[in-house]
N, C-alpha and C positions, 0 to 999 in steps of 0.2 A: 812604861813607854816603850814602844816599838819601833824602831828607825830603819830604815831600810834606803843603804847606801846604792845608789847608782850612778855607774859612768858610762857616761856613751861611748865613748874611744877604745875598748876594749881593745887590748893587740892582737890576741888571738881571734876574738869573733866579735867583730865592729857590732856596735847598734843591737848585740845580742836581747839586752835588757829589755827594748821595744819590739823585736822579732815577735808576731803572731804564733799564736797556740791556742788553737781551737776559737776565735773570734776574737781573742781577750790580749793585749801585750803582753810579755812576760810579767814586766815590774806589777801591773795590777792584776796581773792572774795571784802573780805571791801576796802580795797586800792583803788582796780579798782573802786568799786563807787564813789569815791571823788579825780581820780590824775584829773581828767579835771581842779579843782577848785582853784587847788595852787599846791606849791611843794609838795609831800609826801614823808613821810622817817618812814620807819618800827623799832622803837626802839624796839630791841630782846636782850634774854638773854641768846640764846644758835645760837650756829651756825646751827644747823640743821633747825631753821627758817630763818636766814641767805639764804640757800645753796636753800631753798623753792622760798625765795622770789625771789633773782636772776634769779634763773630758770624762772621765770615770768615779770622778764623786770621791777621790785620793789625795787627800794633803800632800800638798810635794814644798820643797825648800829648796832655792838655788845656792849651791855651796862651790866653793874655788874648786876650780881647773886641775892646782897644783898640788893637788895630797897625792900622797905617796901612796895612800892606802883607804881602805873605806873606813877602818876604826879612826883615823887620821876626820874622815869627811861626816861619820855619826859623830865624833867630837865635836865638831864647829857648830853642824846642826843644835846639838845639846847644850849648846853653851848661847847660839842666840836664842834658843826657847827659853834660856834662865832656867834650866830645871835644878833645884835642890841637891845637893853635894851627896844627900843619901837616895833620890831617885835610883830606883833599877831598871837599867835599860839594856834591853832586847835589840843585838844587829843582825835582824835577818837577812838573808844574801839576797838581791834583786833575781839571782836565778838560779832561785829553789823556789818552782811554782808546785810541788810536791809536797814542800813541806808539810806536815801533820801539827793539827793545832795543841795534841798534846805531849809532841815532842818540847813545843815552847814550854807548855804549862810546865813541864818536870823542869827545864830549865830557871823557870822562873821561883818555883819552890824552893829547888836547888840554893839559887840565890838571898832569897829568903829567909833560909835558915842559917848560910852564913853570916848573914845582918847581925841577925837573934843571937848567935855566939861571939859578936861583938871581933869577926876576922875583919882587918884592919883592910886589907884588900883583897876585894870581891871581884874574881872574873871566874867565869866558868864555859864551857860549853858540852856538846853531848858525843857519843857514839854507837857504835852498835858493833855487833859481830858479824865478821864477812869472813867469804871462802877464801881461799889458797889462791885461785885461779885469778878472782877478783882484787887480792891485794896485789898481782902484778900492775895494775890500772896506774900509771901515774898522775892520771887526774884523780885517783881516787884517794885521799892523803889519808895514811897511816898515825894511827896512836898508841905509844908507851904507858903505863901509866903506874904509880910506886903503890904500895902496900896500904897506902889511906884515899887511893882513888886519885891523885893528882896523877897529870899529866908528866912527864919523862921527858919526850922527846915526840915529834909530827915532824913525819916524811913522806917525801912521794917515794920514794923506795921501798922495797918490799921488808920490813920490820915487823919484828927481828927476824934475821938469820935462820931458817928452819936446819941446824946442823943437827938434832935427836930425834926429828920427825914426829916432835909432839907439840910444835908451835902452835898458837893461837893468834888470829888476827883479829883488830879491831879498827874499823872504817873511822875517820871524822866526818861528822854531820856539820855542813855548813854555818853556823849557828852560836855563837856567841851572846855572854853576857855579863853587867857591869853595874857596877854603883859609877853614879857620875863622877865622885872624888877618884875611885879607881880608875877609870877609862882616860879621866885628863891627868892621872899618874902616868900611865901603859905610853899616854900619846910624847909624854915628857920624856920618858927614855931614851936615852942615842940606842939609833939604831943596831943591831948585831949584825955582828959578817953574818952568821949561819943562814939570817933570814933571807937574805939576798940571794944567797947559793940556793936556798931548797927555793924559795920565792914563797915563803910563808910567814907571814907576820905577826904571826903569835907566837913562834920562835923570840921573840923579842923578850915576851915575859919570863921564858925559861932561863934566859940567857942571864939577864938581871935576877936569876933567883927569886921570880915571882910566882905561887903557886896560881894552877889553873886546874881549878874542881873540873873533875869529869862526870858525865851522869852519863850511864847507858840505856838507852831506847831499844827500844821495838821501831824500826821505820822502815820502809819501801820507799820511799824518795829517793827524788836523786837528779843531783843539779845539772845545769845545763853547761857543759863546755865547751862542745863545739858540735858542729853542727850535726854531725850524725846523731847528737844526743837531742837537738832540736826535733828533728825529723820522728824521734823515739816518741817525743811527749805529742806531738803532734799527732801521733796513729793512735796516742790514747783517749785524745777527745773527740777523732773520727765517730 
């Protein structure tokens, strides 16, 4: 299952989710790249993404105003669908109309395989390798990651330290995923200070000593934050 959190209220760029890109809204430009791969369902917080998606032949869900967060708003979703405590579910970000469908697919394998070795809790998501220049980007969050591929630490700051001038950066790709018992574990956690400060919610799981599989891609995507990056995807469907 594929859930794809959306909120209209965006702080930084209102109504972004619904923002035009080449004829298509954003939420169902991203849809349409991954309904081939499983089910998809648009968790929304206003009917006016709702009334978007329908028009476009997109399952959409109205879910509460007051989550804190989209893994907060895929949870609620996945809990009135009734999915199975061992379902694997996919939170694609409503803006990454870029994403690649076999960025998911690794993700989903990914997952898959920790089923199959019986890891008690399953989250994971992807990354890739970026330049020096681009790990300055603070929309563009940073990943650590330890000697069996889990995740470390995700920051918008440039990590780690280049103090021997032989660092390595690695981007996070928007893109998470979860067995449904995991995800209403992740949602059960008090919240962590860290996550507030970086504004990063999967900081949560590390904070709690929860491991989060990494899988690294090949991607060229690349989400939408604000509007100059709108304007970017726009000159690509030109």
């Amino acid at each position: 299952m594929i859930i794809i959190p959306a909120r209209l209220a965006s702080t930084r760029f209102p109504e972004k989710v619904i923002a035009d890109i080449g004829g298509l809204p954003m939420v169902v430009r991203t849809a349409q790249r991954v309904e081939h791969l499983d089910d998809v369902v648009v968790a929304a917080d206003d009917t006016k993404i709702i009334e978007v998606c329908e028009q476009h032949g997109i399952k959409a869900m109205l879910t509460s105003t007051t989550h804190k967060s989209g893994t907060d708003r895929i949870h609620e979703c996945a809990t009135i669908l009734g999915l199975d405590d061992d379902e694997l579910i996919i939170n694609v970000q409503a803006d990454e109309p870029f994403i690649e469908a076999d960025v998911v697919e690794s993700l989903m394998h990914k997952l898959q395989t920790l089923q199959k070795e019986g890891v008690e809790f399953i989250m994971g998501s992807c990354y890739n390798s970026i330049n020096a220049e681009a790990a300055q980007d603070p929309n563009l969050v940073k990943v650590l990651l330890d000697a069996l591929g889990n995740a470390i630490y995700f920051s918008r700051a440039k990590i780690p330290h280049n103090q021997s001038g032989e660092a390595v950066y690695f981007g996070h790709i928007g893109i998470y995923g979860f067995s449904k018992k995991s995800l209403k574990e992740f949602c059960a956690l008090p919240d962590a200070p860290i996550e507030d400060i970086e504004k990063l919610e999967q900081l949560r799981a590390i904070y709690h000593n929860k491991n989060i599989a990494m899988v690294k891609v090949a991607s060229t995507g690349f989400g939408i934050d604000t509007k100059e990056d709108l304007a970017r995807a726009v000159e690509i469907f030109l």
